[in-house]
N, C-alpha and C positions, 0 to 999 in steps of 0.2 A: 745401136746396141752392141754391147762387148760378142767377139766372136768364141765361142767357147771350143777348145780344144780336147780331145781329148786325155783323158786324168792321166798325168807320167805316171812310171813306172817307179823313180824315185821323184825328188824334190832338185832341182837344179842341184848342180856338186859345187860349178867354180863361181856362177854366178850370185849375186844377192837380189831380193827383193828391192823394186824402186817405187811400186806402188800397189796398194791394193784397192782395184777400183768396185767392190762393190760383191754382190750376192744375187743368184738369179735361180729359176729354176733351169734344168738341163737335164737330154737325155744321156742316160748314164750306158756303159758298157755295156751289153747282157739285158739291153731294154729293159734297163729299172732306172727309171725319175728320180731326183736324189739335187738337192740343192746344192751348190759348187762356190766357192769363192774365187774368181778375179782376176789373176796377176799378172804384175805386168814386172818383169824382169831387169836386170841395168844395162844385159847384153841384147836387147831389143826384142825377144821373145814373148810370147804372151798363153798365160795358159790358165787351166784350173784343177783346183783341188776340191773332194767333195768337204762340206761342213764339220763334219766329225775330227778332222784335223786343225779348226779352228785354232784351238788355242798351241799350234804351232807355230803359228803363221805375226810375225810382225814387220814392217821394215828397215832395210838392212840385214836381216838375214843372212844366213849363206846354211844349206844342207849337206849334211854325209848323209844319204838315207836315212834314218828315223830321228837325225841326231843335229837341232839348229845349234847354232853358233851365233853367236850378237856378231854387231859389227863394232871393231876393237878400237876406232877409232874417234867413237862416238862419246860427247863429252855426257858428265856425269852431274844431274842437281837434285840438292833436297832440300825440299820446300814443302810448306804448307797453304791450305785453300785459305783465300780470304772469303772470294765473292765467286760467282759465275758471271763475264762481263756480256757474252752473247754465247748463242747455238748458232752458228751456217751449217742450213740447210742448200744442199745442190743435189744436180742429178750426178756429180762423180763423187762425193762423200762428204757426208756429215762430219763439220769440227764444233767442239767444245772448246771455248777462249775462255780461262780465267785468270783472275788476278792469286797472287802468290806473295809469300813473304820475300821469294825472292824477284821481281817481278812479274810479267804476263808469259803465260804459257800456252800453246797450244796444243791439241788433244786431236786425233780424228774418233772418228766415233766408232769407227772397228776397232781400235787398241781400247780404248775405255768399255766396250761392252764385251772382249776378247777376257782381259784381266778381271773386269769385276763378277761375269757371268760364267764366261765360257771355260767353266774348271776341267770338266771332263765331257764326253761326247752326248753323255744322258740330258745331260742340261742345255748342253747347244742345240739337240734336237727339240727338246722341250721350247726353247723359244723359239723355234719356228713352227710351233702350232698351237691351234687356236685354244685348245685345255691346257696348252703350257703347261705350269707346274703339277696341276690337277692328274697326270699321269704318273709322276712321281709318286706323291704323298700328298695327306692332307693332316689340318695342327686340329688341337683340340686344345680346352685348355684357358687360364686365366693369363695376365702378362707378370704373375708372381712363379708360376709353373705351367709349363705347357710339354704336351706329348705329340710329336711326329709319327702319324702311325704310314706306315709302310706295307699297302694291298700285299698277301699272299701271293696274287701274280706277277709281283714286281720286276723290273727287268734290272733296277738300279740295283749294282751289286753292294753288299755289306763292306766289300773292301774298301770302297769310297768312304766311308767315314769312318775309317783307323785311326786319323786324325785329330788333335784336338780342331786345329785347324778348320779342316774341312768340316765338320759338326757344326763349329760357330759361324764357318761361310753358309753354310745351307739354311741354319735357324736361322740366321739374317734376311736372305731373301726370302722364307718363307713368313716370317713372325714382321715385317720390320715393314710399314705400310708402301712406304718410298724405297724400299726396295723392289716389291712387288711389282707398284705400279711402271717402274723403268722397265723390268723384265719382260712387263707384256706391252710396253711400245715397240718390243722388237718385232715382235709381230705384227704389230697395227701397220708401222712404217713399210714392215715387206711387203703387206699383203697391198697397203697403195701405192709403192713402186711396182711391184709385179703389172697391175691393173693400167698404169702408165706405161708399161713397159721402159721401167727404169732402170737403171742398174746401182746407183749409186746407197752404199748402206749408212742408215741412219739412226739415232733412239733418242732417247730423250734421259740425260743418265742423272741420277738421282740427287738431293743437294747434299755436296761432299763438304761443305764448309768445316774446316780446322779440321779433315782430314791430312795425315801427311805422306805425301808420296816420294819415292825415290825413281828417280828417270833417267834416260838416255836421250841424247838428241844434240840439236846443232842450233847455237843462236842466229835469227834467220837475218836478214838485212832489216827487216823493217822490226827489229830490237825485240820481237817477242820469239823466246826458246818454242823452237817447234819439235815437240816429242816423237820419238821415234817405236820406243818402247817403256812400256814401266813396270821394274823392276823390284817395288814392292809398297804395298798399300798399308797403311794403320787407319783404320775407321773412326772418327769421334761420332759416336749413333747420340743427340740429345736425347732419347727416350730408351730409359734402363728394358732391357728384353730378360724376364728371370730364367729359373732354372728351365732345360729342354733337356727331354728322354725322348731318343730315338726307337720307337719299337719297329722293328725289321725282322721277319719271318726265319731269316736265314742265317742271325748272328747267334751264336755259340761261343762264350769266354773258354779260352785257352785254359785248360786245369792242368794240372802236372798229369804227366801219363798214369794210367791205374793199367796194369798186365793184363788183371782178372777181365777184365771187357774188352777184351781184342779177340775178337775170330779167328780162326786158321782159314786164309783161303790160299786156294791154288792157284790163281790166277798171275798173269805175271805183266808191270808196268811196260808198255811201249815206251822205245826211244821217244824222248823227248827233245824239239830242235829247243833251245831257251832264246835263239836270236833269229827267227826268220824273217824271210827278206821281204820289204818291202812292194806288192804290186797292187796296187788302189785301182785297178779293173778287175781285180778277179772279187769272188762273192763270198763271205764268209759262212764258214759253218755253222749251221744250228748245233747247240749244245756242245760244240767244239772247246778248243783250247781256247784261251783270251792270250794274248801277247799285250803285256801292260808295259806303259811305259811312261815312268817317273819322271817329269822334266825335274830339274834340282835348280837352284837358286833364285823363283820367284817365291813372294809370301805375301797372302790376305791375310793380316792380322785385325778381328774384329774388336770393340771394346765394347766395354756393358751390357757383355751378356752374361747370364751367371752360368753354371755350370754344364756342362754336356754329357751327358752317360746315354749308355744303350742299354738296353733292357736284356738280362737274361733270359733265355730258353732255360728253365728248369726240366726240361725231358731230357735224359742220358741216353743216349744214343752207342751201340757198340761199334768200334772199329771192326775193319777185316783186312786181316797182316794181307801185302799181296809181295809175291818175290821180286827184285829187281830183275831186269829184263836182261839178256848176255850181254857181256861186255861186244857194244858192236857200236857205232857211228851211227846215228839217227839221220835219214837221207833229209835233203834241205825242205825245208817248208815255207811259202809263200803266207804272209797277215798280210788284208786287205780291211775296209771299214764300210761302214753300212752295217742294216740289217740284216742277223741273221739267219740263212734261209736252208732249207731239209737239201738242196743240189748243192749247197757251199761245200769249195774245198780248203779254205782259207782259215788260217786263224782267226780270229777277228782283232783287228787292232784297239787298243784303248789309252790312248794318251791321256794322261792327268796332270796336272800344276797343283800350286797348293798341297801338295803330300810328303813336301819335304821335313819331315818334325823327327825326326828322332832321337834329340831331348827335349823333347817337351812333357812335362808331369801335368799330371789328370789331378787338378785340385775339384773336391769332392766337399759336402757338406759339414761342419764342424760337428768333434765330439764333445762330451764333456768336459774331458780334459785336456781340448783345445782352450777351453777357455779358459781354464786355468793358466795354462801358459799364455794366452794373451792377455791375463790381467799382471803375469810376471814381466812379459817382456814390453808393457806400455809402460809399467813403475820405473822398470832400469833405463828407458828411454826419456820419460817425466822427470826424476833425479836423479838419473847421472848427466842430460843430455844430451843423452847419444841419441842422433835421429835415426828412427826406424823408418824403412822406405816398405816394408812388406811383409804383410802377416797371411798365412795361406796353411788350410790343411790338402793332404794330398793321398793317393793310393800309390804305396811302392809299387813300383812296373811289374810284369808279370814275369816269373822265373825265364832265365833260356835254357834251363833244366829240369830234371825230376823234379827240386825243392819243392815240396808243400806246407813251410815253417809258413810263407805268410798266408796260406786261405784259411791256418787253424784260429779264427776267431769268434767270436759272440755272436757277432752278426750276420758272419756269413762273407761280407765283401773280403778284399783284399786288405791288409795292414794296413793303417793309414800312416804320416808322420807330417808332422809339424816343420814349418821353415819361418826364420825370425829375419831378415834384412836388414843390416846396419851401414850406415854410412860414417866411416871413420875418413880424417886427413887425407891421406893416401889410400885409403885399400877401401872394400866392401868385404863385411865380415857376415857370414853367414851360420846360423844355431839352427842344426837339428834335432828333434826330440822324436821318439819312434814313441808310438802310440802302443806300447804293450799293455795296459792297462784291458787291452780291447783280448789280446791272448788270449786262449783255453788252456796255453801250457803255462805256465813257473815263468816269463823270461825276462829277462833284463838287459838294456841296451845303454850305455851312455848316451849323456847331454854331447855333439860336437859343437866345434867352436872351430872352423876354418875359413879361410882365406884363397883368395888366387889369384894369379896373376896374369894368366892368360884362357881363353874357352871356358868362362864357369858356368855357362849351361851344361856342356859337355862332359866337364869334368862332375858338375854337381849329380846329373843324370847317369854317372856311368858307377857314383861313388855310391848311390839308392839301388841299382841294379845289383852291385856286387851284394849288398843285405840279404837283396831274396833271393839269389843265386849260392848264398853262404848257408842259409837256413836261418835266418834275421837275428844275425849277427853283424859286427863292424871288422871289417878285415886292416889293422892298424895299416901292416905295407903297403896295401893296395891306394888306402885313401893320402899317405904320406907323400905318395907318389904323383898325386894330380893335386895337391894343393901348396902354398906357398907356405899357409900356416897349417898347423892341425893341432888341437885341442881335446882330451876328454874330460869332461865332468862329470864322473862316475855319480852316481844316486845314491844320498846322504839313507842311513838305515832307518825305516818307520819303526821303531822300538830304541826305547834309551830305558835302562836298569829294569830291564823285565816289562817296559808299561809303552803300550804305544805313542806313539810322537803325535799332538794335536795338528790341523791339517793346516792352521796357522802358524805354528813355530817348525814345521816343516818347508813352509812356503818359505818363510824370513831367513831358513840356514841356508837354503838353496837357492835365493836372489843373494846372498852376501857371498857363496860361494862363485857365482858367476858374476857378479860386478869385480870380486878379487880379479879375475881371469879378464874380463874384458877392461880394465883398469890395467894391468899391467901389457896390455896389448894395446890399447893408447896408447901410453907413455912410450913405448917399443916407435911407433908411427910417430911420434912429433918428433924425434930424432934420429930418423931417416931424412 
């Protein structure tokens, strides 16, 4: 049996991971029991970390304290699953072998249940007990719509699902049979290595077939790529999972500030450390600070599921102003992980993957005059040709200001707006339409018609940002600036000689107006 050492204090600095062999129980600092992973190091070392750092942890590694580092020398493949060709099972660690478009790959079974489960520490712990998910949440619900209700005593924080991302990783394993069932063979495997007194960790991971994955790794002698780490997943689920609302006790939509509901208090904020240091022996505080920490460049991207929202808190709640504390240096502060307990003095650490989206748009259910525009934009796509790659309605982002132009609507949600995807010669031309129809105020927005050349999620999400940051307006320079092309189709007038314009000879002026425009920006691309 592996010897467990006590938890550093960081993660090795110079050295990287050479293996992790496995998950065991062990006693922890401060006699609290706490499950540990494994390692085994390149500079001959061996030690452990407790579980809540999971999805830290792969090999090749290298740490600065809270902060991994791939190993930069390790080759790069993107492939897709054919088959599963076998599971080894051992007492030092379970591998997944499959077949690949680009040949055979290998897997061990702590990177595959690391990436596909271990998002944040709530769900690492969850599968290592036997209610697994059942302490989270529980679904309700048909597979055309389903609700994630989230106990009052929840411990799972509302920040974990800011994300589109993270929403549709969660309804996945909660809604998605084979994903469930994988989840809780993590448990079944530990609880029969425990009883063996094994160390070696194992699961049984779900069928990824015409999944596509992007890896790191080294082709091994015997010609099958042995993964190191993976670097991002796209799911193909056969069975569509509809729309999921997340109901969580504790979310509250960001509104623009109102004055009138802020309290005067006297109180005044303690320094705050934002980067404390790392000591995985000491015990965190009950109700304390969380020290969260982003990793950036992994992605679970799931498909066919429909849409994710969280359910409003309709109760207003008032603010209470509190003074900033003296201008003074916050003395240093130790985040450790685990449970936290009423003697902690620690932050509590919280590592997440998967939260990296900040352009990603929240597409939401169609209006009415979505569909308008999508019987416009499949005609100019059916007779002129132009293939359309994506039709989507969406909620502009929420202000990073006072603005309250976009919550002034009928329904109550955010503005919605329209996005058309074209695939032209050379470029992807992109049509937005803002949903004012939906207003309590008078407004009017143009039709765009833009183009890019480089980052057009970025750009596209930063050019819908400036709208509700403007007061749902189009800022011409702003958007000029991040696109290659830019377009407006101003809104043909609903009245000709005193008498309103029919909803059909309105339609007809305003596909010949934008076939003009997308016609002359073809033509523009075949002689480039």
């Amino acid at each position: 049996m592996f010897q467990f050492f006590p938890p550093e204090r960081f993660f090795e600095k110079k050295s990287k991971i050479l293996n992790i062999h496995g998950i065991a129980k062990s006693n922890r600092i401060k006699l609290r029991r706490n499950t540990h992973i494994a390692i085994e190091w390149d500079n001959g070392k061996q030690s452990s970390v407790p579980i809540e750092v999971a999805n830290l942890i792969a090999r090749g590694r290298r740490y600065d304290g809270k902060d991994p580092f791939s190993d930069d020398t390790l080759e790069e493949l993107t492939c897709t699953i054919d088959s599963l060709v076998k599971h080894v099972s051992n007492r030092s660690a379970g591998q997944h072998i499959f077949s690949t478009n680009r040949g055979l790959i290998r897997i061990q079974d702590f990177e595959l249940a690391r990436t596909f489960f271990f998002h944040n520490q709530h769900l690492t712990r969850a599968a290592f007990r036997a209610n697994g998910l059942g302490e989270i949440a529980y679904v309700e619900g048909s597979h055309q719509q389903h609700i994630l209700f989230f106990p009052p005593s929840t411990k799972y924080p509302v920040s974990n699902l800011s994300s589109i991302a993270s929403r549709k990783h969660l309804a996945w394993i909660f809604i998605d049979q084979a994903a469930r069932k994988s989840f809780f063979s993590i448990y079944t495997y530990f609880i029969e290595a425990h009883k063996n007194r094994e160390l070696g960790f194992m699961f049984d991971a779900p069928d990824i077939t015409g999944w596509h994955l992007k890896l790191l790794g080294r082709l091994g002698d015997d010609g099958v790529f042995d993964v190191y780490e993976i670097d991002s997943v796209r799911t193909h689920l056969k069975n569509r999972v509809g729309n999921v609302e997340f109901d969580h006790p504790k979310f509250k939509e960001k509104a623009p500030s109102d004055k009138k509901s802020i309290k005067q208090g006297n109180g005044e904020m303690p320094p705050v450390d934002i980067d404390p240091e790392l000591d995985m022996g000491e015990v965190p505080s009950m109700g304390g600070r969380i020290d969260k920490k982003r990793q950036k460049g992994f992605s679970f991207n799931v498909d066919n599921i429909g849409t994710t929202t969280l359910k409003k808190d309709t109760k207003k709640k008032s603010k209470t102003s509190v003074k900033p504390a003296k201008d003074e240096a916050p003395e240093k502060e130790l985040s450790s992980v685990g449970l936290p307990e009423s003697e902690g003095t620690a932050q509590e650490f919280d590592p997440v993957i998967n939260q990296d989206e900040t352009y990603d748009l929240e597409d939401v259910p169609e209006t009415q005059k979505f569909l308008v525009f999508r019987q416009l934009m499949n005609e100019l796509s059916r007779e002129e040709r132009y293939p359309l790659d994506e039709l989507k309605c969406c909620l502009f982002p929420v202000p990073t200001n006072k603005s309250k132009a976009i919550y002034e609507t009928k329904d109550g949600l955010r503005l919605r707006f329209f996005i058309a995807k074209f695939s032209f010669k050379k470029a992807n031309i992109i049509l937005i339409e803002a949903d004012t129809d939906s207003s309590t105020k008078d407004k009017k927005a143009s039709t765009l018609i833009l183009g890019f050349d480089a980052e057009p999620e970025r750009s596209l999400f930063e050019i819908v940002q400036s709208f509700s940051n403007k007061g749902g307006s189009w800022d011409t320079a702003y958007i000029q600036s991040r696109t290659s092309h830019f377009e407006r189709c101003n809104h043909l007038s609903k009245m000709k000689d005193g008498e309103n314009v029919s909803e059909s000879d309105y339609l007809s002026e305003w596909k010949k107006l934008l076939k003009k425009k997308l016609d002359k920006l073809n033509q523009d691309d075949e002689t480039v």
